[in-house]
N, C-alpha and C positions, 0 to 999 in steps of 0.2 A: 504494500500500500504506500503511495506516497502523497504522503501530507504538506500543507504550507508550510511546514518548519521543515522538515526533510528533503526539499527540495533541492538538490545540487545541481552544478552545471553540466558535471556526466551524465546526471541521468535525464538532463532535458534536452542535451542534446543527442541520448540513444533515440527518442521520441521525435525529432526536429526536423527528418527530413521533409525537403517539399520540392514539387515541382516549382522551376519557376515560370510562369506565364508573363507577358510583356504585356501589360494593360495601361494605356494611359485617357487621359480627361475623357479624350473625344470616345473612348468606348470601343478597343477593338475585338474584346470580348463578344459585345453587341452584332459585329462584323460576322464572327460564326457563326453568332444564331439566326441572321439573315439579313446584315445590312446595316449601314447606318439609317439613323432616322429619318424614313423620307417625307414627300408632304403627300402624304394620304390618309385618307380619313381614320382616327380611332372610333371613331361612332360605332356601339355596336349594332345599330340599324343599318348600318353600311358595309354592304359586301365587300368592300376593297379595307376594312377593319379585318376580318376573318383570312381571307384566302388571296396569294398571288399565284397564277400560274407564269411559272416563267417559260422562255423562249424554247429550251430544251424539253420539255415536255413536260418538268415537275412543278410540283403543287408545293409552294410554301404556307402550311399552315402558320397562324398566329394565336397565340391561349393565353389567356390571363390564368386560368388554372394553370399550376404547377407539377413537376413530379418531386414527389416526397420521398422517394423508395418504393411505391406501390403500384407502379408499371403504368399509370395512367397515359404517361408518352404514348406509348404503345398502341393502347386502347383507343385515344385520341383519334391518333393515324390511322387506325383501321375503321373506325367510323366515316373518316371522312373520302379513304379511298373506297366504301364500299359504295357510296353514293356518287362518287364520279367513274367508277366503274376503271379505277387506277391498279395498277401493280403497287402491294404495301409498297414498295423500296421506293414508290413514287413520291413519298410523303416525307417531307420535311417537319420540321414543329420548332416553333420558336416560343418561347414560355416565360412571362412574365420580366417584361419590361418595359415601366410606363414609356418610352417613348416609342416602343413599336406593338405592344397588345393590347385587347381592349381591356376595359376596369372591368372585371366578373369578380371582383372585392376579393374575399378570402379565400383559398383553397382547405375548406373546414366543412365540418358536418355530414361527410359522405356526400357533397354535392357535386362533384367534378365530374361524371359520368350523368350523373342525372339531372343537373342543370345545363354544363358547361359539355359537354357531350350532345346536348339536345338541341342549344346553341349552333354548334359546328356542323350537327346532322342538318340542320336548317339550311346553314350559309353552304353546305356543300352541295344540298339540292337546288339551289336557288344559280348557284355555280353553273351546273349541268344545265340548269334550263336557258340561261343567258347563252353558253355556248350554243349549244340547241340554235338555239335562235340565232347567234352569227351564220354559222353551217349553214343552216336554210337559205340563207343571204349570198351566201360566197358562194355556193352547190346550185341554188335555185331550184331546189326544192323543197315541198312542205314541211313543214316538223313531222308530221307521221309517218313520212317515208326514211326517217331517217333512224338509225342506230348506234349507240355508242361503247366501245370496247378498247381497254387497254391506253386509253387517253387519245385516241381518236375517232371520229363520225363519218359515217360514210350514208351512200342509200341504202336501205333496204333493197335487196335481190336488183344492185343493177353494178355493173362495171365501172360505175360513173369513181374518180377520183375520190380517196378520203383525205379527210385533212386533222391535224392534231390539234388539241386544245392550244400548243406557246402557239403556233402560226395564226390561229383564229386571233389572239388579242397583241401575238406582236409586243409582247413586254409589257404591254400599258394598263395601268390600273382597270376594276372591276367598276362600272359605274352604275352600281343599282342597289336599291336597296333590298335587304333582308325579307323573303315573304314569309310570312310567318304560318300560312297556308298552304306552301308549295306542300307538291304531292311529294310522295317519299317514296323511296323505293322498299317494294315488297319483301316481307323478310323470310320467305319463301324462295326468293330468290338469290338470297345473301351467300356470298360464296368466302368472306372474309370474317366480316363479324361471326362470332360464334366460335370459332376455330381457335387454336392457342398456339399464335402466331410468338415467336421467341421475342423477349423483352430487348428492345433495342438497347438496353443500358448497360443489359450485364457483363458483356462480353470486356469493356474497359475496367467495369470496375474490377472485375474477376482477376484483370493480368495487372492490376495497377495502373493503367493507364489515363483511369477517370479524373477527369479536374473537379475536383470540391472547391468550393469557399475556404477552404483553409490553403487550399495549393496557391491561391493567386496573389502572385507579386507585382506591385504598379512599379513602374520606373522612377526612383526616388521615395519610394518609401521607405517610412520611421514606423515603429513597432510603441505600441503604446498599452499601460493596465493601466485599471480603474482601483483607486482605495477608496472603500466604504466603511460607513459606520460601523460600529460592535452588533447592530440591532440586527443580524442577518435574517433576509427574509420575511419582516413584520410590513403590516400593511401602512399601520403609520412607523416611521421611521423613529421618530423621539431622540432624534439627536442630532446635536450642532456641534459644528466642526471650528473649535474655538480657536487653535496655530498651528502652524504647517512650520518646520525646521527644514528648510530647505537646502541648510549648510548639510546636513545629516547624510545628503548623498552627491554631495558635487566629487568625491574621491571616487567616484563609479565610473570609468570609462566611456564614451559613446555619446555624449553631449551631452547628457539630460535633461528635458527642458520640465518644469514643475506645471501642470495647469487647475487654477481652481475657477470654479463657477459657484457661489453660493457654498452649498454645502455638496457640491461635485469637486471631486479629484482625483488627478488624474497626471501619471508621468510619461514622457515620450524618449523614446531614446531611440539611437541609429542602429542598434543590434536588438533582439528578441530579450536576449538575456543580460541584458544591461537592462531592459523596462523590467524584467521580473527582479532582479537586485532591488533599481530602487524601488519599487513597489513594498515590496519585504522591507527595506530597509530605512524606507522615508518616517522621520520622526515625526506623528500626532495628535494631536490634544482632541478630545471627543469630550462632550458634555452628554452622557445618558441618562434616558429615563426609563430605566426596567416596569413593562407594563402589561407585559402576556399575562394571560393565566397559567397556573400549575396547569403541568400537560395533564395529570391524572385526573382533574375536572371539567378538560375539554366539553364535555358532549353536554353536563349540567351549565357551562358556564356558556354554552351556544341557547341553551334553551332560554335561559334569565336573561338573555335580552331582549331591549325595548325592538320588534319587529313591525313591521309592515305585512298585513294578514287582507289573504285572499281565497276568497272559497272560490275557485276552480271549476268544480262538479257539484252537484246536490240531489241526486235523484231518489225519489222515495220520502218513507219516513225512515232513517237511520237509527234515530233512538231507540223509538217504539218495538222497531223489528228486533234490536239488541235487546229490549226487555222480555219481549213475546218469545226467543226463541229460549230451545229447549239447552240448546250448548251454547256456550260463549268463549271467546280468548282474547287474551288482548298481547302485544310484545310491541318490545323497542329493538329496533336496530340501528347501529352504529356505523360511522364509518371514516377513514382519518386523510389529513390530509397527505396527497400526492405526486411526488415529482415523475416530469418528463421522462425518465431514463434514456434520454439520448446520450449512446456508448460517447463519443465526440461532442467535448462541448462548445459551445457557439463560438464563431469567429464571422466577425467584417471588416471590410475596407470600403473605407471612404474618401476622398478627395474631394475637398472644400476652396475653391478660387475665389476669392471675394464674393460675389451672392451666386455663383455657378454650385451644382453639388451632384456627382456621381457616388452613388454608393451601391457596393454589389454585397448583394446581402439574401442570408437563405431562411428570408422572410417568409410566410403563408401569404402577404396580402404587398406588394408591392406599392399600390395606390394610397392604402389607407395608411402603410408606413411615410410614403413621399407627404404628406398631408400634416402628419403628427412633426415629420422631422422638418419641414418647412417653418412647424410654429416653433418649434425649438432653436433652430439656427435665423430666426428673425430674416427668413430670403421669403422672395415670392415660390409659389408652390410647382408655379410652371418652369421654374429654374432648376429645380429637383428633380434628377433621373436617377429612380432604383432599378436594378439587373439584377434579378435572381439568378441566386449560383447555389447549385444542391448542396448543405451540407449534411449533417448525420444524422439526416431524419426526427421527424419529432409529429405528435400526433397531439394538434391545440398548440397553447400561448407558453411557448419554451424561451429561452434566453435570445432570439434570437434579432429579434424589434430592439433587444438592451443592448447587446454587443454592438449594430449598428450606429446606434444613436452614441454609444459610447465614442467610436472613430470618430462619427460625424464632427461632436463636438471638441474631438482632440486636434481635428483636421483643421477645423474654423481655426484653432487658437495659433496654432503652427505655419498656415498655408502653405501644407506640405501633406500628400496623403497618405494617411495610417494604417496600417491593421493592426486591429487588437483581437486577440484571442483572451479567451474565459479560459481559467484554468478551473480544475473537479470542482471545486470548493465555492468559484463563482456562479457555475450552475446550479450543483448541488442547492446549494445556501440561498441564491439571490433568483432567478429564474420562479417565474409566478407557480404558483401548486396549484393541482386539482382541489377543490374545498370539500372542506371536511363537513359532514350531514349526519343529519339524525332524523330516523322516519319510526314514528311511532303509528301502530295497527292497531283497529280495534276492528273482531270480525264474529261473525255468528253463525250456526248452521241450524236448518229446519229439521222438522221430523222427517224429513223424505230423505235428508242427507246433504242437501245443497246450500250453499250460501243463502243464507238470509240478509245479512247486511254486512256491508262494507267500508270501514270508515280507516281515513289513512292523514295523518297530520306531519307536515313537513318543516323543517325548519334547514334554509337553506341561505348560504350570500350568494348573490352572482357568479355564473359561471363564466363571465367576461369581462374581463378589463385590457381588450387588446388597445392599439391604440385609436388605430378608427380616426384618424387626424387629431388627436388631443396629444398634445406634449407633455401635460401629465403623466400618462398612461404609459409613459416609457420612465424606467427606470431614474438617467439621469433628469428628466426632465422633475419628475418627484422632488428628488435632492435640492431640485435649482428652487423651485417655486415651493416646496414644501408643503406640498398638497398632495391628498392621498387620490389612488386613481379614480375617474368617474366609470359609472355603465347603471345600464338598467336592469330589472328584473328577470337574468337570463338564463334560459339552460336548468337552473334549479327544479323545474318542473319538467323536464325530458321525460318521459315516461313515468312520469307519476301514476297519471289516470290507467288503470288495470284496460286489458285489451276484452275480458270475461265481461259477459251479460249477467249483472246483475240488480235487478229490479231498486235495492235500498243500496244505495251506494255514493260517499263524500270525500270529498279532495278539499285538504284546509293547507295554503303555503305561507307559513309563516318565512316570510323575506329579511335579512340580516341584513342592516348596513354596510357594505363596503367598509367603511373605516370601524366598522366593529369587528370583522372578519381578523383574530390574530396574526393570521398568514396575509401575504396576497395574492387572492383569487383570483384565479382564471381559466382559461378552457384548457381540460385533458379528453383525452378519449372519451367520446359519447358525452362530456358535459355530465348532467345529473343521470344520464339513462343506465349506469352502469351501480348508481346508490340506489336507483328508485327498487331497477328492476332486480336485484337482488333483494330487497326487501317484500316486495310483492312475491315474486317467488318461492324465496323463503316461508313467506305466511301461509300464501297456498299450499305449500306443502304442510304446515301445521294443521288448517284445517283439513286440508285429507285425512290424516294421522286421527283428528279428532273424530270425524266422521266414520274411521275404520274404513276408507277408503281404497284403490289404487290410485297411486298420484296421478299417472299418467290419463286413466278414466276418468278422475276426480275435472283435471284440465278438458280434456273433452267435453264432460257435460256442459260447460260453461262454456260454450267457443260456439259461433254459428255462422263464422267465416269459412268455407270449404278450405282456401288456401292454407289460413290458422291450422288446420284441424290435418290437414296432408300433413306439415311438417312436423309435427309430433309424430304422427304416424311414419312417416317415414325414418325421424333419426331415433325411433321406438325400437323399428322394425331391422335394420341393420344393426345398433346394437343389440338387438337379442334381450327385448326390456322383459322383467318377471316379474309378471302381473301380480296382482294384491296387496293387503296392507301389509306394514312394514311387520315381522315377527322377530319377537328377542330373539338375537344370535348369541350362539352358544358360548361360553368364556373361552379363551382364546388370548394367545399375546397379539393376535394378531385379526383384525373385524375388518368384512368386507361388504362396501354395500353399494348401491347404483343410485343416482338420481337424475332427476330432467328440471328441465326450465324452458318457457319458453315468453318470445314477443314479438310484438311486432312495431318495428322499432319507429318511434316518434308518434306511434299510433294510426301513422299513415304509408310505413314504406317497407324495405323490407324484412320478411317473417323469417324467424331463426327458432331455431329447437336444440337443444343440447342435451345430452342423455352421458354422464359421466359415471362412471368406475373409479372408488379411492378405495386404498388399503388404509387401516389406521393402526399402528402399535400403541395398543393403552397406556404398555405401563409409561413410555414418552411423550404420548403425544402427539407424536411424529404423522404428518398424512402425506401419503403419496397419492396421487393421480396417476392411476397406470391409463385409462384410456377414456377419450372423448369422441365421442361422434357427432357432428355437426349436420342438420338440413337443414340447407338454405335458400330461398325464394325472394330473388329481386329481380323477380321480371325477365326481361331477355339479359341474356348474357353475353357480353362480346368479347370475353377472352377465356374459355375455361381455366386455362391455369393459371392465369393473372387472378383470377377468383379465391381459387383452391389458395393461393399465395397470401391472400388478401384476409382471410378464414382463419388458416395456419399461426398468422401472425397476431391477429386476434386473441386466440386462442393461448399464445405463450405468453403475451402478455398480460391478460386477465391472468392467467396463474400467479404471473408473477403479484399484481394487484391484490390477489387473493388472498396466498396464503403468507406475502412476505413484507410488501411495502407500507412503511406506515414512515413519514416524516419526524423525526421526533423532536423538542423544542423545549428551553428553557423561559423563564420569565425574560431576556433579553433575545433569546431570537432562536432560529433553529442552528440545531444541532447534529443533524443528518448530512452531513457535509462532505462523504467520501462513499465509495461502495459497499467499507467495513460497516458503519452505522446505517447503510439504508442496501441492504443485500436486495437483489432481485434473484429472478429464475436461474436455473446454471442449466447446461446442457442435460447432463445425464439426469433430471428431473423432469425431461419436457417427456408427456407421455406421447403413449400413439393415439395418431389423433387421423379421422376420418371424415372424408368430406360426400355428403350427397347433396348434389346441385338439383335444382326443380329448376330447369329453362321453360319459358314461359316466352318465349319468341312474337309473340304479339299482344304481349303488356309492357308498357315502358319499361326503360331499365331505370331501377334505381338504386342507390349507393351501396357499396358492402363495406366501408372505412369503417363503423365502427359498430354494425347491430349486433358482430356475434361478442364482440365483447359484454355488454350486458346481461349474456344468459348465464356465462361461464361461472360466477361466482355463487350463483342459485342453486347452480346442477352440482355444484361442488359441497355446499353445505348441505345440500338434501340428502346427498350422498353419504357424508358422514353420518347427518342424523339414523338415515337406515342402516349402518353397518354399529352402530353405539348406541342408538337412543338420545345422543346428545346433538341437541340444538345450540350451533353456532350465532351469535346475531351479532356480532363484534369483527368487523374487518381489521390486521389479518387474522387467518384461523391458523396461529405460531403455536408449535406443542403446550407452549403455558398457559396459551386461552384453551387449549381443548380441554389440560386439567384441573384448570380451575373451574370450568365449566361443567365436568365430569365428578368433581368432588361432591359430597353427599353436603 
């Protein structure tokens, strides 16, 4: 493990290689991904926004959606050549750079495929039909005699000359706009979508080839870290930055130049490891105000605040039916807050010319960062060009909006452009958490066996404070203005409302302050859908138990979606699920049991089921997940195994969520600051895990980024419950919640 104090210069430089790339102002990064900025429209009502055909016969796509690590590239491209009726290798993709893609804001919430895929399927039909229509011109023929294959048009059954899409427009922009009616091509006759066409990524990353955001070096770049308060990670900071000893590192080689803003600070130097010296080494004064609560009162000290309360759902009489019924139960579940786990932590560069400002950053939202980083470096916002550059993947609001804005503002002070890399500890520590929730159930069953009522009380902060143009909302902006970040009421309610039919059924969101939130909140995986629907889950499965139910029949009675009702049965049916209620298993060092869950994620998209196998040795603790089987239903599919991948990855990381990650935190700030203190999943613990697809080729497609993650944690405790009798409700489920739980 190596820690801030451990740090040496051997071992940062066994770590330090990089490619170097020649990147300067004008953007020749930009240049690979297809040009400099020309003057054509970003409108995304404007076809010449989306697609250029050039001369040589390929198609340069343009996406404000990004690739994350989850193949979307790929996916993109095969959308769009399936509707121009292209050879994939025809397809280019250029991705997220305000001055060559359109705004499609964040690349978040599973929508890249099912908004920004639905997008491109548009501008690509619309493509075709504009060519169409030149061909008929140049041919002299009608549109119906004519046919299109392989990026050219000919006539139908006649000898007459074809011609290709570059010659019809000759290089020159797309002049029409987006129909948002055009017809589509039949997916009956899809010869690309659907199929699991190879990830155009992998082949670089695999041989080391691939440019990250950390590989790229500007011409003239200084290397720069951020020094922050004591208060790691707190939503209000509580503290000011009273002196800076600046003589403390002028003995450091490499020029080092000191920058403060407020209570931002920040050192530059001309080597890597002269900015980590003085970083380490710069002497200064911090006024603290220790204000967290004790962690061990988290989930009480979430409840006793002043909220903002919303009833959501109300159907029925709830009470009444809770009094009238013959069973009742009630539970609380818990849940803590969560970092990112991106293995690689953030790194950008920026270059700042007087009000000019490139910054190549492996943001989710390019636009909305150019926005935020414009009010911080006080330029106009049309002077601000962001270029996404992939770094190490991240699922939600990671370090990577902070690392930028960090350069930004080291760039402005210097006029010289920086990279700064986050070391473990700045991720770890400062980088926004998934927020910590608490859902308490009150539930009933009737004489027949079936829910009678259903009542579910949430207490939840915002699951967003990206920055969305507020300068706040980024780290150093925080520091400078010393305000905590803003957002609305978001994501906390992700799958609240149960997807089951039942008649007496209440959704109550009690809303937390932002700046009451200990940590600072913001978007992980699924936002709240991964608290909610483990809690729902979980209770479902208590009231089966209660009822002397089968889980998996108990979930069927209540389902009256055929789609719902397939994917249980299906990831039932290939794990080999064993009907009836749960019976004591015999004493044993060692209990084995199965469980499911299932949703339908946002309540609107798509339907997932997970049916899992854990072992548990009592006298430890200890739970193993030997296997999961996943059914999954989003509609048409356009890459099976970008799917499968998509699923898979889900899937190890809710484990990890599950049984291992929890943030941990002192009164001054957190504590979780390396891999040793915040362990995740490891290889030889990921079980086998199985995937059945339900393609659905003529329903939209929509997103798989993050629905299986919210069943995995339900199917995992149900699971335990059936192999122990003990009922987990406290994330994670670490051998010492299972025997504390287990103790009489």
């Amino acid at each position: 493990m190596i820690t801030k104090a451990s740090m040496s210069r051997r071992v940062f430089l066994k770590g330090s290689a990089a490619l170097v790339v020649g990147i300067g102002l004008s953007g020749s990064l930009g240049k690979a991904q297809g040009g400099e900025a020309l003057s054509r429209s970003l409108n995304p009502g404007d076809l010449e926004a989306w697609l250029a055909v050039l001369p040589d016969n390929t198609v340069t796509v343009y996406s404000g959606k990004v690739e994350l690590g989850t193949g979307v590239d790929t996916a993109l491209r095969q959308i769009v050549a399936e509707e121009l009726y292209l050879p994939f290798s025809a397809i280019t993709l250029v991705q997220g750079d305000t001055a060559l893609t359109p705004n499609q804001g964040y690349t978040a919430g599973s929508q890249t495929i099912q908004v920004g895929g639905s997008q491109l399927r548009k501008a690509a039909a619309t493509a075709r039909q504009a060519l169409l229509q030149l061909a008929a011109k140049k041919l002299g023929v009608s549109l119906d005699q004519l046919v299109t294959k392989g990026g050219y048009i000919s006539p139908q059954n006649s000898a007459s000359p074809r011609v290709s899409y570059g010659a019809l427009l000759g290089g020159q922009q797309f002049h029409y706009a987006v129909d948002p009616n055009v017809k589509l091509k039949d997916p009956s006759q899809y010869t690309l979508v659907g199929t699991s066409v190879p990830r155009v990524d992998i082949p670089a990353k695999a041989s080391g080839k691939f440019t990250y955001v950390q590989d790229v070096r500007v011409p003239g770049m200084l290397h720069g870290r951020v020094i922050r308060p004591p208060t790691t990670g707190a939503t209000t900071i509580n503290a000011t930055l009273e002196g800076v000893d600046e003589s403390s590192v002028a003995q450091i080689p490499g020029g080092v130049k000191v920058v403060r803003k407020g209570n931002f600070l920040g050192v530059v130097a001309e080597t890597e490891w002269a900015a980590i010296q003085a970083a380490q080494q710069l002497k200064v004064r911090w006024s603290v105000e220790k204000t967290l609560p004790q962690m061990g009162t988290l989930y009480n000290y979430l409840q006793g605040l002043k909220t903002s309360d919303q009833t959501e759902l109300h159907t029925g009489d709830v009470e009444a039916a809770l009094a009238a019924s013959p069973q009742s139960l009630h539970a609380t579940y818990q849940w803590p807050y969560q970092i990112h786990d991106s293995i690689g932590p953030s790194c950008a560069v920026a270059d700042v010319r007087g009000d000019q400002v490139v910054c190549w950053s492996p943001t989710q939202g390019v636009y909305p960062l150019r926005g935020a980083l414009a009010q911080l470096l006080g330029v106009p916002e049309r002077n601000v060009r962001v270029i996404y550059v992939e770094g190490s993947g991240c699922y939600g609001h990671n370090g990577a909006d902070d690392v930028t804005a960090d350069a930004a503002l080291l760039s402005q002070a210097v006029g010289r452009p920086v990279r700064v890399q986050w070391m473990r500890w700045d991720e770890h520590g400062w980088a926004p958490k998934g927020p910590a929730m608490v859902m308490k159930l009150r539930g009933a069953i009737d004489a027949r066996g079936n829910v009678a009522a259903w009542d579910n009380a949430v207490w939840t902060p915002t699951h967003s404070t990206r920055p969305s143009g507020e300068a706040r909302n980024l780290l150093a902006g925080n520091l400078i203005a010393q305000q905590v970040p803003t957002g609305g009421p978001v994501g906390g309610d992700r799958n609240a409302p149960v997807y089951y039919r039942f008649a007496n059924n209440r959704l109550v969101l009690h809303w937390i302050p932002i700046a009451s939130s200990p940590l600072r909140p913001s978007a992980l995986r699924s936002l709240g859908g991964v608290q909610n629907t483990f809690a729902n889950e979980s209770f479902m499965d208590e009231l089966a138990a209660l009822a002397k139910a089968d889980p998996l029949q108990f979930r069927l009675n209540h389902l009256d979606d055929p789609r719902a009702v397939a994917v249980l049965q299906a990831s039932a049916e290939r794990f080999g699920w064993k009907s009836g209620p749960r019976k004591a298993s015999s004493v044993s060092d060692i209990a084995i049991g199965q469980g499911i869950a299932f949703a339908r994620y946002e309540g609107r998209n798509a339907y997932v089921a997970a049916a899992a196998e854990v072992e548990v040795e009592l006298k430890s603790g200890a739970i193993r997940v030997r296997r999961i089987v996943v059914a999954h239903d989003c509609g048409l599919v356009i890459n099976p195994d970008g799917l499968r991948n998509q699923i898979e990855g889900n899937v190890v990381q809710a484990l990890g969520r599950t049984l291992k990650e929890e943030v941990r935190f002192d009164s001054q700030g957190v504590q979780s600051t390396d891999w040793s203190s915040y362990p995740i999943i490891t290889f030889p613990e990921v079980p086998t895990v199985e995937v059945v697809l339900i393609d659905r080729p003529h329903e939209p497609a929509v997103g798989a980024g993050e629905a299986t993650t919210v069943v995995i944690p339900g199917a995992i405790g149900n699971a335990v419950f059936d192999a122990t009798g003990v009922r987990l409700r406290t994330v994670p489920f670490t051998p010492q919640q299972f025997l504390a739980q287990a103790s009489p």
